[in-house]
DRENTOR-142347 format. One record per residue (C-alpha): residue in one letter; x, y, z. Coordinates in steps of 0.1 Angstrom, whole numbers, padded with zeros to 4 digits, always signed. Layout:
# DRENTOR-142347
aXYZ...
***
This chain:
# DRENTOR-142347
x+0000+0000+0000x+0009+0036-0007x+0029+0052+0026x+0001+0076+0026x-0028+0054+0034x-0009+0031+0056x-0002+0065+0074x-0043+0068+0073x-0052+0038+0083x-0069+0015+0058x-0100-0002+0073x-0109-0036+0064x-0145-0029+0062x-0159-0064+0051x-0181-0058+0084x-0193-0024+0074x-0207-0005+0102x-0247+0002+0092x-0240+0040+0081x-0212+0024+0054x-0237-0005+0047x-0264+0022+0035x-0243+0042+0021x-0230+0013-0002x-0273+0006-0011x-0275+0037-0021x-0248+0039-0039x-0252+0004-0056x-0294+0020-0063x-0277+0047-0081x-0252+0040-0104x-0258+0004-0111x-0225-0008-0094x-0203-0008-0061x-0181+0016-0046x-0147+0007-0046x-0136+0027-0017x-0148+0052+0006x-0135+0082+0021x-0142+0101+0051x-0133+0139+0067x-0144+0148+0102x-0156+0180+0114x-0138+0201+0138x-0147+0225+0166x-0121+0250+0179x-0118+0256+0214x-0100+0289+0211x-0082+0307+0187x-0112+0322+0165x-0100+0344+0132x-0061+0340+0142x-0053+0312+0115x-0053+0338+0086x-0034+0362+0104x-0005+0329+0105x-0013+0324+0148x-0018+0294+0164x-0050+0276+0172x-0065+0248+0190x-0094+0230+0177x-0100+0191+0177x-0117+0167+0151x-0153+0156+0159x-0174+0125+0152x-0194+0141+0127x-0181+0142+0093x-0185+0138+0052x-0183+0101+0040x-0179+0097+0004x-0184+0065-0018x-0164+0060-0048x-0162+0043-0078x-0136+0059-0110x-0147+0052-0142x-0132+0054-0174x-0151+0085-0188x-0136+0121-0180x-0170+0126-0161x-0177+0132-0124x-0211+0127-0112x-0217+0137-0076x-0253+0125-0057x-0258+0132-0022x-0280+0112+0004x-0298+0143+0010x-0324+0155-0015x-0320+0186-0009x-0290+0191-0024x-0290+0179-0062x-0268+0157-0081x-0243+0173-0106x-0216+0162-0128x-0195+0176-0149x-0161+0169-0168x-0130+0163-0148x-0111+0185-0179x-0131+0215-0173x-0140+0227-0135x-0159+0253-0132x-0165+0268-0100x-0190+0296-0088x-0185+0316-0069x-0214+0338-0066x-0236+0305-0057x-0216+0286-0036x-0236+0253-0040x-0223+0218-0021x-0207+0207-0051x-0187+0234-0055x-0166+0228-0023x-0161+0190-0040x-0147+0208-0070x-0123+0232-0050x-0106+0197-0039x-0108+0182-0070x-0087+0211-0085x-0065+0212-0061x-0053+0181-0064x-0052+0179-0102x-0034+0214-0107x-0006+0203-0080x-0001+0174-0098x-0006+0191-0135x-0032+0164-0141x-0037+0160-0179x-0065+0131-0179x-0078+0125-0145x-0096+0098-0133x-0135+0097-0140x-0153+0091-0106x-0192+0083-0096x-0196+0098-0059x-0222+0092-0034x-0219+0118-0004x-0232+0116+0030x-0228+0142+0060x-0241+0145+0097x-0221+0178+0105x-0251+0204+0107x-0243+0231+0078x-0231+0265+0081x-0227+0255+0121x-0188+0267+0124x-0180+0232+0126x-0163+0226+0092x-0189+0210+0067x-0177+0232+0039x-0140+0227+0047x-0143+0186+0060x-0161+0183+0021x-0130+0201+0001x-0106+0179+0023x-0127+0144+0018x-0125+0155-0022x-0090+0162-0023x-0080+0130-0007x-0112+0110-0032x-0091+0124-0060x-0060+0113-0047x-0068+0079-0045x-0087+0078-0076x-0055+0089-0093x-0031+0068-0076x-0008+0093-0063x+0002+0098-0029x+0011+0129-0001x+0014+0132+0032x-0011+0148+0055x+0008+0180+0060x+0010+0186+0019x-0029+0174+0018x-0039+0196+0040x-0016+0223+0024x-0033+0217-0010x-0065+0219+0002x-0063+0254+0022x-0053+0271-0011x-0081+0252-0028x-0109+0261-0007x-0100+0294-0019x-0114+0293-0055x-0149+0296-0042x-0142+0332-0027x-0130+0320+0009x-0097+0337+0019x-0096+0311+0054x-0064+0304+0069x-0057+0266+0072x-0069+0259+0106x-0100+0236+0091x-0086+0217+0067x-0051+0209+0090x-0073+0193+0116x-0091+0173+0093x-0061+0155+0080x-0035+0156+0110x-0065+0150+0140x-0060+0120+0163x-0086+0102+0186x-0081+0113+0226x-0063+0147+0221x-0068+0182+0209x-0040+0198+0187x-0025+0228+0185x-0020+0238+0152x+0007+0262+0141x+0017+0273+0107x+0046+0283+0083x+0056+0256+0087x+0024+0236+0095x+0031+0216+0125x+0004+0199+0154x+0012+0193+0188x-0010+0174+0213x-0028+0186+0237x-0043+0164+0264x-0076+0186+0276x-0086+0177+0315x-0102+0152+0322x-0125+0163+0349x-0148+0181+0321x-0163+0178+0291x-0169+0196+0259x-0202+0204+0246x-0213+0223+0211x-0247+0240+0211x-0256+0252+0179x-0279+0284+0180x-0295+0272+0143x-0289+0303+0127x-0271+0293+0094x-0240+0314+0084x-0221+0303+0049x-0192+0321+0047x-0184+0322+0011x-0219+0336+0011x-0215+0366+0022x-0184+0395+0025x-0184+0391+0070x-0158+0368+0068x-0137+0384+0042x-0142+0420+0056x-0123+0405+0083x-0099+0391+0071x-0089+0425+0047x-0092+0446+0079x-0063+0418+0094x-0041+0424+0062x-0048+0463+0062x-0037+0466+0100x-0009+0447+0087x+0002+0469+0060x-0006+0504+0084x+0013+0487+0116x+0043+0480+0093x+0042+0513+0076x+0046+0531+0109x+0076+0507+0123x+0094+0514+0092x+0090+0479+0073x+0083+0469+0040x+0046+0471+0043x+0040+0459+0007x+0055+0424+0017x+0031+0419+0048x+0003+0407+0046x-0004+0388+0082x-0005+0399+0115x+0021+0374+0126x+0047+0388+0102x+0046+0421+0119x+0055+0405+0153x+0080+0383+0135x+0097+0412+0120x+0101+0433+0152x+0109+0405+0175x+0088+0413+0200x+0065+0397+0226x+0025+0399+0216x+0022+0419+0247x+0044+0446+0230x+0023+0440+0196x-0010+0452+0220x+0009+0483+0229x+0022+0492+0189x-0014+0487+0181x-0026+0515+0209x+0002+0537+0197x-0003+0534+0161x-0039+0528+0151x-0076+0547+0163x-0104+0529+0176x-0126+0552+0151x-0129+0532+0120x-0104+0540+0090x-0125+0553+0055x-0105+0535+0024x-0094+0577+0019x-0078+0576+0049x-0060+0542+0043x-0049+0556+0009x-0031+0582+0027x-0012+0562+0053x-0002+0539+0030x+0005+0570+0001x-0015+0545-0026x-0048+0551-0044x-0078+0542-0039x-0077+0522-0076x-0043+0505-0061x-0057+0496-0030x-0086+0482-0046x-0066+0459-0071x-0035+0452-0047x-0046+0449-0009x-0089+0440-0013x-0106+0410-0024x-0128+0404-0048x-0160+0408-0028x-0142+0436-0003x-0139+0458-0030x-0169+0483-0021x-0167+0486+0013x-0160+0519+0023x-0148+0516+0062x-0129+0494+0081x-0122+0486+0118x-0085+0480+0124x-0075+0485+0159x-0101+0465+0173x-0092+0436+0148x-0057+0438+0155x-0062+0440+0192x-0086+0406+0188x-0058+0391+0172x-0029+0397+0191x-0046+0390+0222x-0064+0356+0210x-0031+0348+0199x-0017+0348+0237x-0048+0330+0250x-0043+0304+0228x-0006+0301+0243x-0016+0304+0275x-0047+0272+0271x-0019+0251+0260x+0002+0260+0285x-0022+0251+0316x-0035+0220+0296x+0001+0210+0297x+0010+0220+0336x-0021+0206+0344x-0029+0226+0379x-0053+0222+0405x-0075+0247+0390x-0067+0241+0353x-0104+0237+0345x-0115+0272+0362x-0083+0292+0344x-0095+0276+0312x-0128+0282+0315x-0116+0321+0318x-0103+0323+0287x-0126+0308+0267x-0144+0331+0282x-0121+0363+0275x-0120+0352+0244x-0157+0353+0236x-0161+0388+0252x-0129+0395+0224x-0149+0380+0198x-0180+0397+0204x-0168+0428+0213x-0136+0436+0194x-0144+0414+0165x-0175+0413+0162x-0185+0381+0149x-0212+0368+0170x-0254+0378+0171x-0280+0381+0192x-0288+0339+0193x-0248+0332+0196x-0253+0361+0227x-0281+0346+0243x-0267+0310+0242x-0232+0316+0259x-0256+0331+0289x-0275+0301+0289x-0245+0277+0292x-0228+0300+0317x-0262+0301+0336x-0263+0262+0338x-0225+0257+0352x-0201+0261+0318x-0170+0273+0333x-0161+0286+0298x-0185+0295+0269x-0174+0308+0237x-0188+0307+0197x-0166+0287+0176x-0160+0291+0142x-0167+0320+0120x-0196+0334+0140x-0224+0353+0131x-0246+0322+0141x-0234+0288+0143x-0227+0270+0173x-0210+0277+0207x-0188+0252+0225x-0187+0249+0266x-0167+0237+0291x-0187+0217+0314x-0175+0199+0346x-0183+0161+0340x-0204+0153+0373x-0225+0185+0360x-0231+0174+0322x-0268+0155+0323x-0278+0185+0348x-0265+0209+0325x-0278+0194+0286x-0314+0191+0303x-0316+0226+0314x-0298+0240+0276x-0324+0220+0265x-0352+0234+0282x-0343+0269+0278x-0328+0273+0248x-0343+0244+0225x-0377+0245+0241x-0388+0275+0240x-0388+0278+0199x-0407+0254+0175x-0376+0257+0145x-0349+0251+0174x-0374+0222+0191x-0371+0206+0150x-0334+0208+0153x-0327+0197+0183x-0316+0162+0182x-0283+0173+0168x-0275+0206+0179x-0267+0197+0219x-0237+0167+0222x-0209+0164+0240x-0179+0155+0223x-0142+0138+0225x-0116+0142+0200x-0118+0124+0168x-0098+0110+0143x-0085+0127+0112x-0096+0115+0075x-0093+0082+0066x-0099+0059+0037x-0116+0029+0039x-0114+0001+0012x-0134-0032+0010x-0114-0067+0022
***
């Protein structure tokens, strides 16, 4: 076997488990033949670290049980014909010679197709493999827990396979941060690294440049739980995310400016502190002396930086950026920089393991949400009113993960306090609303971490 999938683990799946067993009916029902192997990409949640990745910080999220299984089955025609077990999203093929992706409707398929080029431009792929593909997910969509990302990573490694070639996980999940980006998505790599490199029992930090993941042993005296508030968020979407992430690189490029660095080469957060050589402590102070809480006009930008507004437009903003006419860098900055230090500090304590680890993590996940909301402004009213629900019913730490602007929240819950504690999020969260009462069953779980990707073949 290739290095890669021994690395993987293959699964003899002669016995498959019932979800597999379905999935193969199903499969069987619509193309007229069997899958010849199967591939799956888990889901993540991060427990802090939110909108850090893309500035090139650290961050420490771990896989979850939910994920994207896909059958598969190449063919000989240039064809790829995607189903999925869920009607609601329609099948869709097209030819593996000519991927087209939208990104003004970013449809399910399309985050297939983001891994399917990947994979074919890095290896310069002149006729790839034909494939029939049967998809099947349980990680509630547009939740912040990685559907979008855990489909481009379960594609590029489908493709992989169906090509014969081989990478490790590190290049993989390389490969399939850049790709994610043809459908409008400038994210960072913390998604699509935790998919690939994840390992049952233990969280990971993730750092990047070079990409690189560390355990993490989280205490055992608590537990994890997601909550999702059911308000849907996709981020390619909508310009949130990406309005973000230019207000990142433009505090980047202003922060340089004023240190006397090549501002035209910067483009992360992290570079600024790399250049300097100082402490993020020190980066909080720059960013007080150097930058105004009022938010910067694109006018004002073009005169710090001496551009115009035509360069800064075609140079420095994305595609979907392009017309907005303010931005808010100090409090962006000062998210970052200070995130970045939590997320130091969580491994730290998980690592020392005190007597009161639990109640000093708890605080900074909490710190961190008050950041998020308040400084980075990613969270809502449902995402608001969930975190004071958790706290209410003994989370030590509450804080939205993922993207924001809905999605779910994950808690830090003390283990003999976890029945006592799902009941009552239950109740007054989940009860009180007919649409959240429908979606109930799998927005409140605790969780452990999961196992990265893996591909499964047939004895």
């Amino acid at each position: 076997l290739p290095a890669f999938y021994a690395n993987i683990v293959l699964l003899n799946v002669s016995n498959l488990p019932f979800r597999l067993q379905k999935l193969k009916e199903m499969f069987i029902s619509k193309f007229g033949s069997a899958p010849k192997f199967y591939v799956r990409a888990p889901g993540r949640v991060n427990l802090i670290g939110e909108h850090i990745d893309y500035c090139g910080y650290a961050v420490l999220p771990m896989a979850i049980e939910q994920d994207i299984l896909i059958a598969v089955e190449p063919v000989k025609t240039q064809v790829v014909q995607l189903a999925n077990t869920n009607s609601l999203y329609l099948d869709f093929s097209t030819s593996v010679n000519n991927i087209q992706i939208n990104k003004t409707k970013p449809q399910w398929h399309n985050y297939f197709l983001c891994g399917l080029k990947g994979i074919q431009e890095h290896f310069g792929l002149n006729n790839p493999t034909g494939m029939n593909c049967l998809l099947d997910g349980t990680i509630p969509p547009s939740s912040g827990l990685s559907s979008s990302s855990a489909l481009v990573c379960c594609a590029g490694l489908v493709t992989l396979r169906a090509n014969g070639k081989t990478l490790s996980k590190v290049e993989l999940a390389e490969i399939c941060t850049k790709s994610e980006r043809y459908i409008g998505t400038e994210g960072g790599g913390m998604d699509q690294s935790i998919s690939f490199l994840a390992e049952e029992g233990t969280a990971k930090l993730i750092e990047f440049s070079p990409l690189r993941a560390t355990d993490v042993r989280l205490p055992s005296g608590a537990a994890f739980v997601i909550a999702n508030s059911c308000v849907e968020l996709n981020k390619a979407a909508t310009s949130h995310y990406n309005i973000r992430v230019m207000e990142c690189r433009l505090a980047t490029k202003l922060l340089s400016k004023s240190k006397g660095l090549d501002w035209k080469k910067m483009l992360r957060l992290h570079d600024v502190q790399t250049k300097l050589g100082v402490g993020l402590e020190e980066m909080l102070t720059i960013v007080e002396e150097v930058l105004h809480p009022e938010p910067y006009s694109t006018e004002e930008i073009c005169k710090c930086l001496g551009i115009s507004l035509e360069e800064l437009r075609s140079q420095i903003l994305s595609q979907n950026t392009q017309d907005v006419s303010t931005f808010k860098l100090y409090q962006r900055a000062k998210h970052v920089y200070s995130e970045a230090a939590r997320v130091l500090e969580f491994k730290k304590i998980c690592n020392e393991a005190p007597a009161n680890a639990i109640q000093l993590l708890g605080e900074l996940m909490n710190q961190s949400y008050i950041s998020c909301r308040e400084m980075y402004e990613c969270s809502c009213p449902e995402l608001d009113r969930l975190v004071d629900i958790c706290l209410q019913f003994g989370a030590i730490g509450s804080r939205l993960t993922g993207a924001g602007w809905g999605g779910c929240t994950v808690s830090m819950v003390p283990t003999d306090k976890l029945n006592t504690f799902l009941k009552n999020v239950r109740k007054a969260y989940y009860q009180t609303d007919v649409q959240r009462l429908a979606l109930e069953k799998n927005s409140l779980f605790a969780t452990k971490p999961g196992r990265g990707a893996l591909v499964f073949v047939e004895a």
